[in-house]
C-alpha positions as CSV (number, residue, x, y, z in Angstrom):
1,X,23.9,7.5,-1.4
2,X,20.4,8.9,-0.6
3,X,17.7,6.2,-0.6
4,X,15.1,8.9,-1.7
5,X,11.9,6.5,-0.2
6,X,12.8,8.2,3.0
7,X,11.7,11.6,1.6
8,X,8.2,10.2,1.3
9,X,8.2,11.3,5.1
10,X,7.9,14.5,3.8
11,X,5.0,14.6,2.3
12,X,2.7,16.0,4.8
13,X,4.8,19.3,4.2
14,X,2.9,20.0,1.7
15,X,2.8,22.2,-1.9
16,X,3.1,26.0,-2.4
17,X,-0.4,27.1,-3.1
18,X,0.0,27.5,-6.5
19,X,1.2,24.4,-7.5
20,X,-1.1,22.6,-5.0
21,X,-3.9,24.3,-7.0
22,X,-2.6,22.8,-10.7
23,X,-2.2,19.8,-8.9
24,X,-5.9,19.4,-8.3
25,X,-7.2,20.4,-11.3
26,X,-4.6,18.1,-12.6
27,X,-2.5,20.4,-14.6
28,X,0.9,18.4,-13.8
29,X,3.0,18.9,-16.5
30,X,3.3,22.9,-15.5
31,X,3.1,21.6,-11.6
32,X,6.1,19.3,-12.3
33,X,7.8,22.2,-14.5
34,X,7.1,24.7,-11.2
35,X,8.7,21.6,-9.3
36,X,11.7,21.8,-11.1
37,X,12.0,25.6,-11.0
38,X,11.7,26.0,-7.3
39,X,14.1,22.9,-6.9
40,X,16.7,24.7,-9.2
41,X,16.5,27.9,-7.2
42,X,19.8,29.4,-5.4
43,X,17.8,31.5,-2.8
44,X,21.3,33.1,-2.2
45,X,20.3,35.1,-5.1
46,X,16.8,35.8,-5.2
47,X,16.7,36.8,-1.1
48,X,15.2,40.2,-0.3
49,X,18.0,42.1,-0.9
50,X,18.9,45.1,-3.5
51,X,19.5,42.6,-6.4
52,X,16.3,41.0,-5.9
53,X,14.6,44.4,-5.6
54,X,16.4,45.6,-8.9
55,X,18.6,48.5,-7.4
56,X,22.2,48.8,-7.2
57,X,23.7,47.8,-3.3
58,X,24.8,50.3,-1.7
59,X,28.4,50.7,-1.5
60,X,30.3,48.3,0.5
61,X,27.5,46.0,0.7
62,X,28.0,42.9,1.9
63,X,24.7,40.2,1.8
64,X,23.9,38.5,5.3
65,X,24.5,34.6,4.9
66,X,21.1,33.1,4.2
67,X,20.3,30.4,6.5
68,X,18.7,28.4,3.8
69,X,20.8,28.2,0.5
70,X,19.1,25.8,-1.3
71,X,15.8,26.0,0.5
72,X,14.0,23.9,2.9
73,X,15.0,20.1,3.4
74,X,11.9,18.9,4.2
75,X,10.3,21.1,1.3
76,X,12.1,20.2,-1.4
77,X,11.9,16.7,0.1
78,X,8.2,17.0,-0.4
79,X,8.4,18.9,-4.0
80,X,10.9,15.6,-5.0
81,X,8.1,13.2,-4.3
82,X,5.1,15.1,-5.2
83,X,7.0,15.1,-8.9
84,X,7.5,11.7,-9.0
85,X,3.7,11.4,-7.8
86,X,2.4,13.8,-10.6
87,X,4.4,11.5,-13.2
88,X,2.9,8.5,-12.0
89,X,-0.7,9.8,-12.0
90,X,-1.7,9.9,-14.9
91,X,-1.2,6.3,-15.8
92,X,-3.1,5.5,-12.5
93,X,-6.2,7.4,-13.8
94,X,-6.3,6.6,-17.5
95,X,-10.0,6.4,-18.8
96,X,-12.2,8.8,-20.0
97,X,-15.9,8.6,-19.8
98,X,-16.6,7.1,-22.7
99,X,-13.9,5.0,-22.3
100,X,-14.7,3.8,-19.0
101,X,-18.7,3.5,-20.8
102,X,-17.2,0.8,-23.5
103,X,-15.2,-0.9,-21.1
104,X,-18.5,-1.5,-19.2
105,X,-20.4,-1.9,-22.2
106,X,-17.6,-4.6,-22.9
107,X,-18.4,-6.7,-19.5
108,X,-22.1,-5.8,-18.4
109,X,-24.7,-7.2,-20.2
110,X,-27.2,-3.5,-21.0
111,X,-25.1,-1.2,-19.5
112,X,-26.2,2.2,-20.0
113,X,-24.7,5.7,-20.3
114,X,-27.2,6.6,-17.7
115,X,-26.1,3.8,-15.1
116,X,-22.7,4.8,-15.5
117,X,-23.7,8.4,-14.3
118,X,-25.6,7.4,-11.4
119,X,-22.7,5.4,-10.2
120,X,-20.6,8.3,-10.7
121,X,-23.0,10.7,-8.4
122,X,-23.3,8.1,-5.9
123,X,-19.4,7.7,-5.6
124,X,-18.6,4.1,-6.9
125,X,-15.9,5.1,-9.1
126,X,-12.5,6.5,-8.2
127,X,-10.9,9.9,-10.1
128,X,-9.4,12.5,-10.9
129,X,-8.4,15.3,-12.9
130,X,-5.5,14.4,-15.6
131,X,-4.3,17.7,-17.4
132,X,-8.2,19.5,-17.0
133,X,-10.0,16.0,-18.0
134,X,-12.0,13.8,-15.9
135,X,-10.4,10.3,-16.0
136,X,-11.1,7.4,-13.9
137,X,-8.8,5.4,-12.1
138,X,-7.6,2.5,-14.0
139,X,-9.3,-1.0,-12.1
140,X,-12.8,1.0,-11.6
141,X,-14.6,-1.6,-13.4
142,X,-12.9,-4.6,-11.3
143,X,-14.3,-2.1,-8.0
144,X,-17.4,-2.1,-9.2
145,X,-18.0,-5.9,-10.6
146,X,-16.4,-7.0,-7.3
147,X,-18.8,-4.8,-4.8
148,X,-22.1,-4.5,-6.9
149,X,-24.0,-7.3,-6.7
150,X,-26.4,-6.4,-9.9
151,X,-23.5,-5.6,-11.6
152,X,-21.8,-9.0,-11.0
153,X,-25.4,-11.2,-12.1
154,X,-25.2,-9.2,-15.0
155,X,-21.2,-10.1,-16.4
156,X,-21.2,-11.5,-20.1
157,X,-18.3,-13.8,-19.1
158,X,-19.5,-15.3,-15.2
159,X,-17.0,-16.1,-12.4
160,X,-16.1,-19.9,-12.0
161,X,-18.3,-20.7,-8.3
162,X,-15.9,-20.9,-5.5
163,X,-16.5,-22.0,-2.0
164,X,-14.0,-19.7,-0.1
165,X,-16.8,-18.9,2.2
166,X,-17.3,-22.2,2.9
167,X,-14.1,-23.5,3.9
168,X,-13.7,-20.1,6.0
169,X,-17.0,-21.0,7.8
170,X,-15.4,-24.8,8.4
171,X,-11.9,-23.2,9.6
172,X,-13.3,-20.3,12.1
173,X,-15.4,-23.4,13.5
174,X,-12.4,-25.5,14.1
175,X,-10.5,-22.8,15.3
176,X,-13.4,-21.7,17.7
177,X,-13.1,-25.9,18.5
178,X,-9.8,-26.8,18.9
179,X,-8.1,-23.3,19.6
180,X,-6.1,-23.3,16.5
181,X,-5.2,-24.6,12.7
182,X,-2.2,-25.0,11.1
183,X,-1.5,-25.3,6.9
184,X,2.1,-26.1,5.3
185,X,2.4,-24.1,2.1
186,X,4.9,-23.7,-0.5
187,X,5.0,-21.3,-3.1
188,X,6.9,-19.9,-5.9
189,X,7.4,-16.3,-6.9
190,X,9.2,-14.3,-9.5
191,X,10.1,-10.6,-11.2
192,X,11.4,-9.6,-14.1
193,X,11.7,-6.4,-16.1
194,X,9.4,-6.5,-19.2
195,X,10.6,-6.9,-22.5
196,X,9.8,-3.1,-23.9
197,X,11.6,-1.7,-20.6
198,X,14.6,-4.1,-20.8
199,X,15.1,-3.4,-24.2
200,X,14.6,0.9,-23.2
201,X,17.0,0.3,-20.7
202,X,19.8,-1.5,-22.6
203,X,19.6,1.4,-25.5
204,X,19.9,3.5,-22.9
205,X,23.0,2.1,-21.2
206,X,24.5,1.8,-24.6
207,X,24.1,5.2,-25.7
208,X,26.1,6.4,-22.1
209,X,28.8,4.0,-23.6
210,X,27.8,0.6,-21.5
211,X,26.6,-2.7,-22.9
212,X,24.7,-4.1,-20.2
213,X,21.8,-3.0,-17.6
214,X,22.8,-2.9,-14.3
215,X,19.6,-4.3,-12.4
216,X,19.2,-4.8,-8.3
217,X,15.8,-6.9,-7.6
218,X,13.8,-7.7,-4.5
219,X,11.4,-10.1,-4.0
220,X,9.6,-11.0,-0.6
221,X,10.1,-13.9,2.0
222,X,8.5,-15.5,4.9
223,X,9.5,-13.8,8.2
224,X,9.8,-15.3,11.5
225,X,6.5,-13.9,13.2
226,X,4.1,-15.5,15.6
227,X,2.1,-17.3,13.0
228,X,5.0,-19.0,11.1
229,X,7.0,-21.6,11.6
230,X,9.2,-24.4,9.8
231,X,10.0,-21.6,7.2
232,X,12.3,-23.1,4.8
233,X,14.5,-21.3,1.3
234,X,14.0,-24.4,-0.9
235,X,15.7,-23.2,-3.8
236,X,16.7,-19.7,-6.1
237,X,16.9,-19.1,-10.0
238,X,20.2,-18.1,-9.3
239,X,22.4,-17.4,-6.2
240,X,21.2,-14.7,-4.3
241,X,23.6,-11.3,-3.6
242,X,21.4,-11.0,0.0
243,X,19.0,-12.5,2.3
244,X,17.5,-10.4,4.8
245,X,17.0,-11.9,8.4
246,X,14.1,-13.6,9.1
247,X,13.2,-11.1,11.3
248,X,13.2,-8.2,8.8
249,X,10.4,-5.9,9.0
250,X,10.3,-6.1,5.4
251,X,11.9,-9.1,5.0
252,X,13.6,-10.2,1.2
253,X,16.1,-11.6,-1.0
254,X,17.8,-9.3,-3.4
255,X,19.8,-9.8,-6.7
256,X,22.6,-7.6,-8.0
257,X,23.9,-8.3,-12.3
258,X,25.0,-6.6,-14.8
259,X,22.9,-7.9,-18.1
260,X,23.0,-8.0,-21.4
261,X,19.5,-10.2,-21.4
262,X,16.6,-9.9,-20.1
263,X,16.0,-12.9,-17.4
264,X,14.1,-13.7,-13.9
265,X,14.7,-13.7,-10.2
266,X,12.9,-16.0,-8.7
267,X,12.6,-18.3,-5.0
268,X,10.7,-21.1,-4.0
269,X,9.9,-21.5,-0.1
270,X,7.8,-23.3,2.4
271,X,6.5,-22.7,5.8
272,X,3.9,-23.5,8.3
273,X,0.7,-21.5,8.9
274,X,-0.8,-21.6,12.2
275,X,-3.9,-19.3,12.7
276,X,-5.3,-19.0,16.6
277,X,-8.3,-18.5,17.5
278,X,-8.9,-15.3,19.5
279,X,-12.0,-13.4,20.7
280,X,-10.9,-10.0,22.3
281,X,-14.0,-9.6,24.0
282,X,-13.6,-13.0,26.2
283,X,-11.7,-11.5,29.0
284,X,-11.1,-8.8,31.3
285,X,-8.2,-6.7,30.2
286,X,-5.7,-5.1,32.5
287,X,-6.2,-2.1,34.3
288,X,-2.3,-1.0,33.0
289,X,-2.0,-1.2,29.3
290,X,1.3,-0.9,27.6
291,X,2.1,2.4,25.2
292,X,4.4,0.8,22.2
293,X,3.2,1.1,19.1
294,X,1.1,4.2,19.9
295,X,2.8,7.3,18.0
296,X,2.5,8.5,15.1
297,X,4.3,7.5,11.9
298,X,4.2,10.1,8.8
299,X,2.8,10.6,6.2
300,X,0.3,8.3,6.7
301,X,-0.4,7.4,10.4
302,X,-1.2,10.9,11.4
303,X,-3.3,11.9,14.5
304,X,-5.2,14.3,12.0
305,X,-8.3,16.5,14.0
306,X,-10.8,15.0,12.3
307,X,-9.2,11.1,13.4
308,X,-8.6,12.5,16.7
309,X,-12.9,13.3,16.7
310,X,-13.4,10.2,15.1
311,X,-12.0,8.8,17.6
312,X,-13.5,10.3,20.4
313,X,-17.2,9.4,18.7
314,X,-16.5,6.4,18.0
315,X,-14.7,5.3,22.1
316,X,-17.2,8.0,23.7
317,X,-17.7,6.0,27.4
318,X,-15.6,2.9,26.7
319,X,-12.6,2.1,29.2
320,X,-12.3,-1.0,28.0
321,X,-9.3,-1.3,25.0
322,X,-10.9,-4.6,23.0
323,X,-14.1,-2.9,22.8
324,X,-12.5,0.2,21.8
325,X,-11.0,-1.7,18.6
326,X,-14.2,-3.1,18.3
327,X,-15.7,0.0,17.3
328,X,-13.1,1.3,15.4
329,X,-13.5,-2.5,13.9
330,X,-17.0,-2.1,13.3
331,X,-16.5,1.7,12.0
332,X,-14.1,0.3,9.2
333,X,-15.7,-2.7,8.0
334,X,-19.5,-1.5,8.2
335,X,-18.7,2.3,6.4
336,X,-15.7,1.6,3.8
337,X,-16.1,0.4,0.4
338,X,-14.4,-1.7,-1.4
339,X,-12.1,0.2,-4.0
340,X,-9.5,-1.1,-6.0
341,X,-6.9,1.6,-5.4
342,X,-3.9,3.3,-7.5
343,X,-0.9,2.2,-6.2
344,X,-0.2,3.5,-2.7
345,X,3.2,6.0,-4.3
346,X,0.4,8.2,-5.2
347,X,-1.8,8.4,-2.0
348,X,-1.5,11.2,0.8
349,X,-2.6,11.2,4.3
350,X,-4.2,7.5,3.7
351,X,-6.0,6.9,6.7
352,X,-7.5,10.5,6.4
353,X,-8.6,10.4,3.2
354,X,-9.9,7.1,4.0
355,X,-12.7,8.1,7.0
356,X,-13.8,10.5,5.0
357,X,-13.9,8.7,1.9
358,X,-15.1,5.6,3.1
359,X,-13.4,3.8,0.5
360,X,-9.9,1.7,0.1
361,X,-9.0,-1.5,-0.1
362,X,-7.0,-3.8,2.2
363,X,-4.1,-1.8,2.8
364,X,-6.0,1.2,3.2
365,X,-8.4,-0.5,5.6
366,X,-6.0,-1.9,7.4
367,X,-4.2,1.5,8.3
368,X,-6.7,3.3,9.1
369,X,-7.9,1.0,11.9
370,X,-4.1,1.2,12.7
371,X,-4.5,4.8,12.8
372,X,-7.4,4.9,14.9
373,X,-6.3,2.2,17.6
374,X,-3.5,4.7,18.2
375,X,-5.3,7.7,18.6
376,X,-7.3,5.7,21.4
377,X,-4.2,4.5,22.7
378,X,-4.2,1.0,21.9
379,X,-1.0,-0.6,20.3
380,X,-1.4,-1.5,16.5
381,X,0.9,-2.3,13.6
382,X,1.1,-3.5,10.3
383,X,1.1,-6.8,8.8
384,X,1.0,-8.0,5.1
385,X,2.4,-10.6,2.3
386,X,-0.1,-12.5,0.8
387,X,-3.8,-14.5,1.1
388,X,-3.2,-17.9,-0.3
389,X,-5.3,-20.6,-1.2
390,X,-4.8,-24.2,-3.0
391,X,-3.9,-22.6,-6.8
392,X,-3.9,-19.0,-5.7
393,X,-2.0,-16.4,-4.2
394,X,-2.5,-12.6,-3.9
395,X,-1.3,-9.5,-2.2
396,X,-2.6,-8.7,1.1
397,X,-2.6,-6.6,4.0
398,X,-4.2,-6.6,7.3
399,X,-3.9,-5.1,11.3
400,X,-2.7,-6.2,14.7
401,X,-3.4,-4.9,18.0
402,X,-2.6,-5.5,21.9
403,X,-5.0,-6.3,24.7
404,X,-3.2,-7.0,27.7
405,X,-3.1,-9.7,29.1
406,X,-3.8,-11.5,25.7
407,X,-1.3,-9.5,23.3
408,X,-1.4,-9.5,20.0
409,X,-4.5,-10.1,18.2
410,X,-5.7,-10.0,14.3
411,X,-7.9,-7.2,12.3
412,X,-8.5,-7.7,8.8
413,X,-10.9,-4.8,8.1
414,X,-10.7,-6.0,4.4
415,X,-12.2,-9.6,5.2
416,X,-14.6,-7.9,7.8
417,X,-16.1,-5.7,5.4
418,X,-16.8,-8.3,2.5
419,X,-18.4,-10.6,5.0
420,X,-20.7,-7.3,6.1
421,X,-21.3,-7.0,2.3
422,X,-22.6,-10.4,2.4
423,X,-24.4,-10.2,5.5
424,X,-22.2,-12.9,7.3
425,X,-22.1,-11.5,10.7
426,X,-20.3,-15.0,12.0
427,X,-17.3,-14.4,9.8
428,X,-16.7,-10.6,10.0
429,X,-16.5,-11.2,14.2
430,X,-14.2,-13.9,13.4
431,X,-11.6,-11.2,11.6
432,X,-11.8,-9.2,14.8
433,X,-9.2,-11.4,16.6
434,X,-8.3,-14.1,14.5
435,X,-7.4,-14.7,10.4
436,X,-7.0,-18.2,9.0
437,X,-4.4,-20.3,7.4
438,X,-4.4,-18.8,4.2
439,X,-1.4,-16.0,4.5
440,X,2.1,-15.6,3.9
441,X,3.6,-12.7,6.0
442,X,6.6,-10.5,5.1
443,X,6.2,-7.5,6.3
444,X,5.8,-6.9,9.9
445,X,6.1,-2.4,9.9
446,X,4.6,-0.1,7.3
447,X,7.3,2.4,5.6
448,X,10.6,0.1,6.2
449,X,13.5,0.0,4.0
450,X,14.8,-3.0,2.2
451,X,17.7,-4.7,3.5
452,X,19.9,-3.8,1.7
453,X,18.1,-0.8,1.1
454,X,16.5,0.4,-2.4
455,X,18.1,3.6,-3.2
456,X,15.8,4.9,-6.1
457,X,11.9,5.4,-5.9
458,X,10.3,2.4,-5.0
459,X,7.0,0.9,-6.9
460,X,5.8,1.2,-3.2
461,X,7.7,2.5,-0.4
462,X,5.7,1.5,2.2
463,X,4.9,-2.2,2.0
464,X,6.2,-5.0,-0.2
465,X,4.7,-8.0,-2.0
466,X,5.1,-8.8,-5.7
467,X,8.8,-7.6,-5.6
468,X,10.7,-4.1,-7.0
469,X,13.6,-4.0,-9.3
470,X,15.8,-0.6,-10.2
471,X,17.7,-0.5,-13.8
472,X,20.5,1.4,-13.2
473,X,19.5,2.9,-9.9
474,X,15.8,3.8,-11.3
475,X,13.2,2.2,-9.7
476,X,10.7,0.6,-12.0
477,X,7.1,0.4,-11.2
478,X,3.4,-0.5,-13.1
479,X,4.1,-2.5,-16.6
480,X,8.1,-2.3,-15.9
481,X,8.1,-5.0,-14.0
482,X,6.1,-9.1,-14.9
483,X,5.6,-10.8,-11.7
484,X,3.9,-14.0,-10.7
485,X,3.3,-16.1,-7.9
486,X,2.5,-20.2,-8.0
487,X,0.9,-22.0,-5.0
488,X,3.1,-25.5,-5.3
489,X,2.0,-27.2,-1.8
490,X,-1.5,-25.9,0.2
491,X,-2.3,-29.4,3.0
492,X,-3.9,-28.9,6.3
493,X,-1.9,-29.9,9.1
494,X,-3.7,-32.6,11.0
């Protein structure tokens, strides 16, 4: 069977220009009908040819064999995704104005009409076009609490006080001290389908002459990497079907049942967090640098003209590699906002739109610095799970890169760029190079496939956290799926 998250390497194909034109004025229920049409064509019969021109063949005539029966691969590869985009879309950007006005109104003490326009105009707030109507995207008002500081002082329900800022300040100094810290963590994670799609799902199944649901579902686990160790499976809500290796690029455990309830797949584990302390600017590189991890990877980590002159700006009469990632470092986290994104099915050509947006969030962050590195030669990949502290845990995504002779070394654009927000220059150098104790990695590329593989569209096919489940080999995504996540241990290793 066709795991159809592999088409998403299509995308950079591309949309015939009319449909690429309701698309953007986001028209997509006649761009998803075109979709379909051009997808059902047999261009055996509508090739230039008599037929096709409405005259009789000549007699004896016998059509040359197209070369292309049922189109271009890669194209209808491209139109298959972009559909499955265009249907997601529009629950991604859901609010109208005045919608997104009351919700404001609903959080902000005094919020005005007016301020709502002016943060429009000066770009705060991510959207789009849903069938010819302005909507914004759906967390615009969790961007804009979390990155406006006037905003914030003015919420009608306050944030508890935390001191994440202060313990980072205490770690990056006994890092910088001792050379490295280590944490042992244990957490607990789960997914289910929600109720409403379970119960869609079963009717479903019923009405094709089945009485149960046949669900697969995924959730992630600590992979062997660098930074871990002492990685331990403590215990499962039920015996798994799978477990991927620990050195899985995207590593998991997967389920496989038929049922005729709803229930959850969950795991507990524990590892060992050990952050080192690394400045890439402390010694001399080598004159021979290595090439892996240098290409390009589409759709997203594409060596676009306008990254390729970014590039150049940015490295214009720098040999050296380390300080070349330091100004694609700096570039990232001193120019891109903050912004609470759709999910990343939806996005094209991230790191492009990115530079010259200058706004994402981690992910985003984190592959456009990727991006860059390459372009500039320097070897960087992916690296994501979660950012964990004592009673929380949360996706997350961050960078990696090589200097030789030191090797791999930490970016966290995301972390860099709220520390420049705050105007804590200390702690945005110390996420060029190093991270802190606080992670739990699982995926080690961008844009790998499960193992065993997910057949049907992912909720993300290009990195994993909370989990994805498929109901009868349909992939579920947004309010489909309950997940949570439970930090049970969080102790310092002395």
């Amino acid at each position: 069977m066709y795991d159809w998250n592999e088409a998403v390497r299509s995308l950079n194909v591309g949309l015939p220009d009319d449909i690429a034109r309701l698309k953007a004025a986001g028209y997509y229920q006649e761009a998803i009908a075109r979709i379909d049409r051009l997808l059902a064509e047999d261009w055996t019969k509508t090739q230039n040819g008599p037929a096709s021109n409405g005259i009789a063949p000549p007699e004896g005539h016998v059509p040359p064999e197209n070369p292309t029966p049922h189109g271009v691969d890669a194209l209808r590869e491209a139109l298959t995704v972009q559909k499955e985009i265009m249907g997601r879309l529009p629950g991604e950007y859901c609010w109208t104005e005045a919608e997104a006005i009351a919700r404001m109104q609903e959080r902000v003490r005094d919020f005005t009409a007016e301020e709502f326009k002016k943060l429009d105009w000066e770009g705060r707030m991510d959207w789009r076009f849903v069938e010819g109507e302005k909507r914004y995207q759906a967390r615009f008002a969790e961007t804009l609490l979390a990155t406006h500081a006037d905003l914030a002082a003015r919420k009608l329900t306050p944030d508890a006080p935390n001191n994440k800022n202060e313990e980072r300040h205490r770690l990056h100094e006994k890092m910088e001290r001792e050379g490295s810290v280590s944490a042992d963590i244990t957490l607990r994670t789960s997914i289910r389908m929600s109720d409403e799609a379970f119960a869609a799902a079963l009717e479903r199944a019923k009405a094709e002459g089945r009485d149960a649901v046949h669900v697969r579902a995924w959730l992630a686990l600590p992979a062997a990497c660098p930074s871990q160790s002492h990685i331990t499976l403590d215990r499962f809500t039920e015996t798994p079907g799978h477990i991927a290796a620990e050195d899985a690029p995207q590593r998991t455990v997967c389920w496989e049942a038929d049922l005729t309830e709803n229930r959850t797949f969950g795991a507990e584990y524990s590892y060992r967090e050990t952050a080192v302390y690394a400045d890439p600017l402390s010694f001399t590189p080598d004159a021979e640098q290595p090439d892996l991890d240098t290409g390009e990877e589409a759709p997203h980590i594409v060596f676009t003209p306008y990254l390729r002159a970014l590039t150049a700006q940015l490295t214009e009469g720098i040999t050296s590699p380390a300080e070349k990632a330091k100004r694609i470092y700096d570039y990232v986290t001193l120019n891109v906002r903050y912004h609470f994104q759709p999910s990343y099915f939806v996005h094209e050509s991230i790191a492009e739109n990115c530079a010259r947006s200058r706004r994402g969030d981690c992910g985003i962050m984190a592959l456009t610095f990727i991006t860059l590195c390459r372009i500039a030669g320097i070897p960087a990949r992916w690296e994501s799970g979660f950012a964990v502290a004592p009673g929380d845990a949360g996706c997350h995504d961050w960078a990696r890169f090589y200097v030789a002779p030191k090797g791999w070394m930490y970016a966290d654009c995301s972390y860099g760029a709220s520390m420049a927000r705050r105007g804590d220059e200390v702690l945005r150098r110390h996420y060029f190079g190093s991270l802190d104790t606080g992670r739990m990695v699982a995926n080690s590329t961008f844009e790998a496939p499960f193992d065993p593989p997910m057949l049907g569209f992912r909720s993300d096919p290009y990195d994993n956290q909370s989990g994805e489940m498929e109901a009868d080999g349909v992939g579920l995504y947004g309010d489909d799926t309950v997940t949570t996540k439970e930090v049970l241990k969080f102790e310092e290793v002395e």
